[in-house]
C-alpha positions as CSV (number, residue, x, y, z in Angstrom):
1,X,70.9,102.5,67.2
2,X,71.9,99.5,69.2
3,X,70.4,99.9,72.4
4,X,73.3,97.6,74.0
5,X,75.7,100.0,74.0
6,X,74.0,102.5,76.2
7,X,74.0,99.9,79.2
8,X,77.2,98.6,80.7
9,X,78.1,94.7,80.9
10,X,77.3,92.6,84.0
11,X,78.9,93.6,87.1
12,X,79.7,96.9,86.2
13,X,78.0,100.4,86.4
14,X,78.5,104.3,85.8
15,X,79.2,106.6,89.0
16,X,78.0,109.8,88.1
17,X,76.6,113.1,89.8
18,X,77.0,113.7,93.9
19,X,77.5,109.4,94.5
20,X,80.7,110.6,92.4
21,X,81.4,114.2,94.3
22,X,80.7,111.7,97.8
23,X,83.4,109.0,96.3
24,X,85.5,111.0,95.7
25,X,86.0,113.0,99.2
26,X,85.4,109.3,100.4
27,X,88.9,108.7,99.0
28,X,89.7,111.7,100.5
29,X,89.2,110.7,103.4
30,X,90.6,107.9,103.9
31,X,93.6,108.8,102.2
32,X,94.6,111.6,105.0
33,X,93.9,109.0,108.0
34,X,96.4,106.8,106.1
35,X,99.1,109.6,105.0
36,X,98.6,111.0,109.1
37,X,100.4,107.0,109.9
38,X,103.1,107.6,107.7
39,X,102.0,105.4,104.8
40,X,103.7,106.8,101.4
41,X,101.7,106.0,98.1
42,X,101.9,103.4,95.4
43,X,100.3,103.2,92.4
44,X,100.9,99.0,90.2
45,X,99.5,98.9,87.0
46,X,96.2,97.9,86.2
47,X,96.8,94.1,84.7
48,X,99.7,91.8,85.8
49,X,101.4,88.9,84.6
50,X,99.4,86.2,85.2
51,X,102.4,84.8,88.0
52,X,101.6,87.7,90.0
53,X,98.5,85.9,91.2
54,X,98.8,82.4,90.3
55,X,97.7,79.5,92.3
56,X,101.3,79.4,93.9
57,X,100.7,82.7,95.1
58,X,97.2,81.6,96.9
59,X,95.0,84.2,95.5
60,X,91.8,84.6,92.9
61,X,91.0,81.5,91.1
62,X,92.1,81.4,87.9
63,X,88.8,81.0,86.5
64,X,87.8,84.5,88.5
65,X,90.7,86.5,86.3
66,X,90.0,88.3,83.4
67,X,92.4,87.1,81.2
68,X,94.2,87.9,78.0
69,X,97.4,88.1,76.1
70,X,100.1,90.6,74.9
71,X,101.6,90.4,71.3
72,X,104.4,88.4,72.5
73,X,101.7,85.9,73.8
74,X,102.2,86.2,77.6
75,X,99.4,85.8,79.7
76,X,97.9,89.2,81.2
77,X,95.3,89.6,83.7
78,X,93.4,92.2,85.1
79,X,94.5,92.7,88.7
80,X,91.5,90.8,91.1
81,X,93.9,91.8,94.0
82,X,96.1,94.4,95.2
83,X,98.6,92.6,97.6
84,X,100.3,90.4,95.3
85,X,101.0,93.6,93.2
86,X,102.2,95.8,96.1
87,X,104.6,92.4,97.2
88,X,106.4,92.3,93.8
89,X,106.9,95.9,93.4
90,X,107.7,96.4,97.4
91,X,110.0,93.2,96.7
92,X,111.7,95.1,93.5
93,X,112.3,98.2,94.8
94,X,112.8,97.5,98.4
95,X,114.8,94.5,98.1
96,X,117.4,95.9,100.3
97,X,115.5,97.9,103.3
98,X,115.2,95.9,106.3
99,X,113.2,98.1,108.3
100,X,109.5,98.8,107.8
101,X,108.1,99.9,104.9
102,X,104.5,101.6,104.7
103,X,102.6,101.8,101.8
104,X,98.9,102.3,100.8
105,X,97.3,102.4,97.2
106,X,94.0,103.0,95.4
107,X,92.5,101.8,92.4
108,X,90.3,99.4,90.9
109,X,90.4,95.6,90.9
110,X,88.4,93.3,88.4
111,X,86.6,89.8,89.5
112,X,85.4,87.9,87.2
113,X,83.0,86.0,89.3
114,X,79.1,85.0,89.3
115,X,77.0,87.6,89.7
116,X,74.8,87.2,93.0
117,X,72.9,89.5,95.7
118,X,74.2,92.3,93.9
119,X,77.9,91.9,93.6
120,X,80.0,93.8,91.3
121,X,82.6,92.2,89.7
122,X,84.8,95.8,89.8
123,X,85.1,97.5,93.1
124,X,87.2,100.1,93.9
125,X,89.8,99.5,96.9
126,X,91.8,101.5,99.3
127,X,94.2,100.3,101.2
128,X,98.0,100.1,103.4
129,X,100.2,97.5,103.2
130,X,103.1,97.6,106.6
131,X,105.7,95.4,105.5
132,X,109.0,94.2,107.5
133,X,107.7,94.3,110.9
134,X,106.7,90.7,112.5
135,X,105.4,92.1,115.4
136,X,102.3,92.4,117.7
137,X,103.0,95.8,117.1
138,X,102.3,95.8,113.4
139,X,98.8,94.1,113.4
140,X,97.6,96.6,115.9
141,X,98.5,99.4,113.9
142,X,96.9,97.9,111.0
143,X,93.5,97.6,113.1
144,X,93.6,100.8,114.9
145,X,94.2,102.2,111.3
146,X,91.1,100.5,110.0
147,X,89.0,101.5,113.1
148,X,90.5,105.0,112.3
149,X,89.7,105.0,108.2
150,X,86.2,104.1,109.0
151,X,85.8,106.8,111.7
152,X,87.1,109.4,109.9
153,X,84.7,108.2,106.6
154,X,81.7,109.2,109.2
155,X,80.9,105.5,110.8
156,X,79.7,105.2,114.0
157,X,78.2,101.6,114.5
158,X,80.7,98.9,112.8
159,X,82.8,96.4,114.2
160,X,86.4,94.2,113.7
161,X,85.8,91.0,113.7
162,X,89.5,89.3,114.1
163,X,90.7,86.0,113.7
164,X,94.0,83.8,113.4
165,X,94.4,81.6,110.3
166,X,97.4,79.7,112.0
167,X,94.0,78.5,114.4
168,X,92.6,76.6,111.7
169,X,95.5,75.1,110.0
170,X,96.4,73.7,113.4
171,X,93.3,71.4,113.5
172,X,94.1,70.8,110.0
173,X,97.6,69.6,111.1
174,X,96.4,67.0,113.2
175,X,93.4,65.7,110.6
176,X,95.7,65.1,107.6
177,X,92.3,65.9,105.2
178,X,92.8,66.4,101.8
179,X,93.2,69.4,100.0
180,X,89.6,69.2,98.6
181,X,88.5,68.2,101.7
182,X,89.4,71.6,103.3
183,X,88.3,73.8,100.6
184,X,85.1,72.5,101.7
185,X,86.1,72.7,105.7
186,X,86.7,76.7,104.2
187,X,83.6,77.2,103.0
188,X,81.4,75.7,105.3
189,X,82.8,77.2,108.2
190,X,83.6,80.7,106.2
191,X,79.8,80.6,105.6
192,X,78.8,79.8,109.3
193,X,77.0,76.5,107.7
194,X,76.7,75.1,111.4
195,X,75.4,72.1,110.4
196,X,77.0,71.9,106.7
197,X,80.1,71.6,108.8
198,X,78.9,69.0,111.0
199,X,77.5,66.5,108.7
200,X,80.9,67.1,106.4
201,X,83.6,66.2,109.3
202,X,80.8,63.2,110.6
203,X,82.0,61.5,107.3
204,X,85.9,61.8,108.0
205,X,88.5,59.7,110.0
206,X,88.8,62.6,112.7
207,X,90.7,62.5,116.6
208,X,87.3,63.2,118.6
209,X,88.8,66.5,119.7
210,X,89.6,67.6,116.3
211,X,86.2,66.8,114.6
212,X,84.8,69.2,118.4
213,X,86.8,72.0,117.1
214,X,85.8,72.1,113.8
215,X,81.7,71.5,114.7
216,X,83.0,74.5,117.2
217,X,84.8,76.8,114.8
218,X,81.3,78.6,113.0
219,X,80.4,79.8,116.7
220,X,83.5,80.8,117.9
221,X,82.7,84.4,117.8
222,X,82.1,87.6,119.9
223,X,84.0,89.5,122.6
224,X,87.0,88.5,124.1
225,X,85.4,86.2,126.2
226,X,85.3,84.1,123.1
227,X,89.3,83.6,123.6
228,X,89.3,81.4,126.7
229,X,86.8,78.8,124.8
230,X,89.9,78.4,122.2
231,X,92.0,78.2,124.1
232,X,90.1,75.4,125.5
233,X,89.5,73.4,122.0
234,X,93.7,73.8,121.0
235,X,94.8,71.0,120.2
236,X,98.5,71.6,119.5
237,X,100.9,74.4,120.1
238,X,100.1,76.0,117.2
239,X,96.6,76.9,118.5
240,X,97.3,77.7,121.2
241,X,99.7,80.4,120.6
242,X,97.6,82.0,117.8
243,X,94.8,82.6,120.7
244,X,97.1,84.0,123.1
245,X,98.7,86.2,119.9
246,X,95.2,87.4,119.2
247,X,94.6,88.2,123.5
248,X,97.7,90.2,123.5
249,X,96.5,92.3,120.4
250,X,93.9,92.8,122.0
251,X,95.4,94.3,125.2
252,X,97.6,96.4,122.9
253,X,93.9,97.8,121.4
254,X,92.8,98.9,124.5
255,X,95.8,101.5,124.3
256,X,95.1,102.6,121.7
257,X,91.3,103.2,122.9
258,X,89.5,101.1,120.2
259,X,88.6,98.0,121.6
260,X,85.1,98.7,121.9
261,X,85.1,98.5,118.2
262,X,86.6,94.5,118.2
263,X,85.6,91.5,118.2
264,X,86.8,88.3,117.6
265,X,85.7,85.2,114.7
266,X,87.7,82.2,114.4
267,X,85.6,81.4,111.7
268,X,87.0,84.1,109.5
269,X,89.2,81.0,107.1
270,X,89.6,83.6,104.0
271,X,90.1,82.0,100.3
272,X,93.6,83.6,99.9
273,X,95.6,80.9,100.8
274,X,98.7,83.8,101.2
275,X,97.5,84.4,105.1
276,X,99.6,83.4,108.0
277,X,98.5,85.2,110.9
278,X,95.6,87.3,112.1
279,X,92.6,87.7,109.6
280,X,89.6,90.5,110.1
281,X,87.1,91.8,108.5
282,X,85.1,95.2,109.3
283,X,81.2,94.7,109.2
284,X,78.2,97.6,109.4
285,X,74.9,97.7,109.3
286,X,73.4,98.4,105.4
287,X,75.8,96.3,103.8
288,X,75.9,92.2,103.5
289,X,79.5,92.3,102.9
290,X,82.2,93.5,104.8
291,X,83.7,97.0,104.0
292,X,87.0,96.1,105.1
293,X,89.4,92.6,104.8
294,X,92.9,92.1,105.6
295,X,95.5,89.9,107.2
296,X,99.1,88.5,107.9
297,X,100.9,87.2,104.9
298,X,104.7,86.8,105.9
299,X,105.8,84.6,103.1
300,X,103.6,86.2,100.1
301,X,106.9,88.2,99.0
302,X,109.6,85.9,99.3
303,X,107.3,84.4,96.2
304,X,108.8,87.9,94.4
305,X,112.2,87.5,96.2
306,X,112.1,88.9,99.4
307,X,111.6,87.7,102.5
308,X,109.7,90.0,104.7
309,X,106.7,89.6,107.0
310,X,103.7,91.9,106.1
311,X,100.2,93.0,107.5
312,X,97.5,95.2,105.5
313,X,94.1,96.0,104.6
314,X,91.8,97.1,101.8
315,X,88.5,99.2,102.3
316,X,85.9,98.1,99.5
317,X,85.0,101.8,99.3
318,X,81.6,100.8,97.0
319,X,80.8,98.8,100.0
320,X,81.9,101.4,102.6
321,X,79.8,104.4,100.6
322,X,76.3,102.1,100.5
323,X,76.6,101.7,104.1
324,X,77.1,105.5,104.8
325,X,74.4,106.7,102.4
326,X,72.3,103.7,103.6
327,X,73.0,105.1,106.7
328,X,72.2,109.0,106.0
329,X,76.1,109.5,107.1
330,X,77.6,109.4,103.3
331,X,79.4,113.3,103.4
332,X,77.2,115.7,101.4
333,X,79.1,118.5,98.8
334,X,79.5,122.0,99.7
335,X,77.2,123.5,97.4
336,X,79.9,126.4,97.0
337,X,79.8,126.1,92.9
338,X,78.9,129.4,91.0
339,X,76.9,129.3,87.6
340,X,76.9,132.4,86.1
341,X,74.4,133.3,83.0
342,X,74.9,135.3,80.3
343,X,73.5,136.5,77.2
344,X,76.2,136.7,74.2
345,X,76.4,140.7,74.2
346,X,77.7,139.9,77.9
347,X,80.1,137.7,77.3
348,X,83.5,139.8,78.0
349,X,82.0,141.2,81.3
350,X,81.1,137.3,81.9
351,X,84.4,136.3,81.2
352,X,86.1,138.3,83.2
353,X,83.4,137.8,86.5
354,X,84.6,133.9,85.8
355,X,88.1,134.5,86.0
356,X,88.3,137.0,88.8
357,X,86.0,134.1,91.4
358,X,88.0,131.2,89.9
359,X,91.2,133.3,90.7
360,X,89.6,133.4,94.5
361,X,89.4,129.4,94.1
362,X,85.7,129.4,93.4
363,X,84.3,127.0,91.4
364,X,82.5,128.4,88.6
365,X,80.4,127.3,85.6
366,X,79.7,129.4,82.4
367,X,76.0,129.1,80.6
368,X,75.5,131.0,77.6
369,X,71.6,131.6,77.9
370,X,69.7,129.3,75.9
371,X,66.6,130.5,73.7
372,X,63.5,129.4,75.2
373,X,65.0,129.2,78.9
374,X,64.2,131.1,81.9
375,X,65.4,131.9,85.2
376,X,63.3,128.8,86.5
377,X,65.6,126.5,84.4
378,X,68.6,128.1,85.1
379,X,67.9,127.4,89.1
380,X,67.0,123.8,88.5
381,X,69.9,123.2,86.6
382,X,72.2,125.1,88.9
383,X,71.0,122.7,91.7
384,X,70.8,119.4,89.7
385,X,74.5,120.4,89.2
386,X,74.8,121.1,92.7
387,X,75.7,125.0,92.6
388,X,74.9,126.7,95.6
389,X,74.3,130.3,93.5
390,X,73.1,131.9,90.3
391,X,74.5,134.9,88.9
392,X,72.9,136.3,86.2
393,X,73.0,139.9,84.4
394,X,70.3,142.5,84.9
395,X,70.5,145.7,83.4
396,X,73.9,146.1,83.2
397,X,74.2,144.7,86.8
398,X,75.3,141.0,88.3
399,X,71.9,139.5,90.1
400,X,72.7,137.5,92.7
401,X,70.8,134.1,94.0
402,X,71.5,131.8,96.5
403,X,70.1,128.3,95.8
């Protein structure tokens, strides 16, 4: 037998067993704290046009998509992404509503990247997208949900690290660098490569207080003490509003009681060029990565037609589910499953035990004894399956075990 098809390609594994059961109610989870804000659900199929995230759009690199084609020859790829998909079919079926519309989504999206420090290349996300609301309003009900979603999913150590794209580009506005150039700004400064970023503007034609801002940008984090620094550094209009954008959201926070759980990163520059506003991410301890990412995108779906400002997030549940079980906090099962034993002569008294507890909603498995096994086995099996009791038949009579 080939022994290749037993493993799974790069990137990708098997979920299987209770990290399955503790997914799942993960989901769960999450899912209530966002149907409790009034966010109805969407489900977009699982590959796209290749449009949907073109380079237009400001999404995945092409050379990150899986790609293939239909029989009429269009392009197809796999979805690396979920807001592009949510804007076009938001923008096709709510093309007329012009107040808010809140929607949230789950599924699986498909990066086609190089493997490193783990990463897989499929991840299951869960998110909200509030669309039609342009206010101050909007991206603190998007945070306070996110604070929210990871409380309810059993954290208690993580922070929000927010920050204000329109920041960046306004430094950008008044260097005129190519668009190469910044990619690089991006990733140097996305990266906290303090002094990457500080040799790299050295060696361009930079206003003194522009080439501060950016040697400045990688440690502009922490509390919202961080806010008055800059402030300090803006160098146009633009800046300058986007700090005092992100102090008011902050104020707004403190009503709703989170604020101990934000900070603030003007370093957070994210690769999807689709952002206009405020950018965060959602960071705790046992993961590398964050567990959350989101943003302002107020011209993503007048790409798809309409013109409407929007806000979201995504949870990278895989992420989210390491930390908690790295973190002894992942939610265990309830160990409320039956397996009931039975030797063929009773297999109508069997049958009929099954359907009466499944009737009560018990979960219940069937085992028709197997030659050669004994009670031993049964019990080990019943808790590798995670029942929490045996019922077996002795003498006529139902024994009863808890595990």
């Amino acid at each position: 037998m080939n022994q290749q098809i037993l493993h799974t390609p790069e990137g990708v594994r098997d979920i299987y067993n209770e990290e399955c059961s503790r997914k799942l109610r993960l989901q769960q989870q999450l899912h209530d704290t966002l149907r409790r804000y009034g966010y109805r659900d969407i489900e977009t199929p699982t590959f796209e046009f290749f449009d949907v995230f073109s380079r237009e759009v400001g999404t995945v690199p092409s050379k990150e998509l899986y790609k293939f084609f239909d029989r009429e020859g269009n392009t197809l790829v796999l979805r690396p992404d979920f807001t592009p998909s949510i804007a076009r079919a938001a923008s096709k079926y709510f093309l007329e509503e012009d107040l808010p519309i809140r929607l949230c989504y789950m599924g699986n999206t498909f990066i086609n990247s190089a493997s490193y420090r783990g990463r897989l290349k499929e991840n299951t996300q869960f998110g909200a997208e509030l669309m039609g609301d342009a206010s101050i309003d909007a991206d603190a009900e998007i945070i306070a949900l996110v604070i929210e979603s990871l409380l309810s999913a059993g954290l208690k150590e993580f922070q929000v690290s927010v920050g204000h794209i329109a920041y960046f580009k306004s430094f950008l506005m008044e260097a005129g660098i190519q668009q190469e150039d910044e990619l690089t700004l991006r990733e140097l400064i996305s990266n906290k490569n303090y002094f990457g970023v500080e040799e790299f503007v050295a060696n361009l034609d930079l206003d003194e207080a522009v080439r501060r801002a950016f040697i400045r940008l990688p440690y502009l984090y922490g509390t919202s003490e961080v806010l008055d620094e800059a402030k300090s550094l803006a160098v146009n209009m633009t800046g300058a509003q986007a700090v005092d954008r992100l102090a008011e959201l902050y104020e707004i926070l403190k009503l709703y009681g989170y604020e101990r759980y934000v900070s603030f990163d003007f370093g957070i520059v994210s690769k999807y060029k689709y952002y206009t506003g405020i950018l965060f991410q959602a960071y705790t301890y046992g993961t590398g990565e964050p567990v959350v990412k989101g943003g302002r995108y107020d011209t993503l779906l007048e790409h798809f037609g309409k013109k409407s400002p929007a806000v979201g997030f995504a949870v990278v549940v895989d992420q989210l589910l390491s930390a908690l079980t790295r973190q002894d906090l992942a939610s265990e099962g309830d160990h409320t499953g039956i397996l009931v034993v039975y030797q063929e002569e009773e297999r109508a008294a069997a049958l009929s035990l099954a359907n009466e507890l499944r009737g009560q909603g018990k979960e219940v498995e069937l085992l028709r004894a197997v030659e050669g096994k004994g009670l031993d086995d049964y019990r080990a099996y019943a808790e590798r399956t995670g029942a929490g009791k045996l019922l077996h038949f002795q003498n006529g009579d139902i024994a009863e075990e808890k595990l």
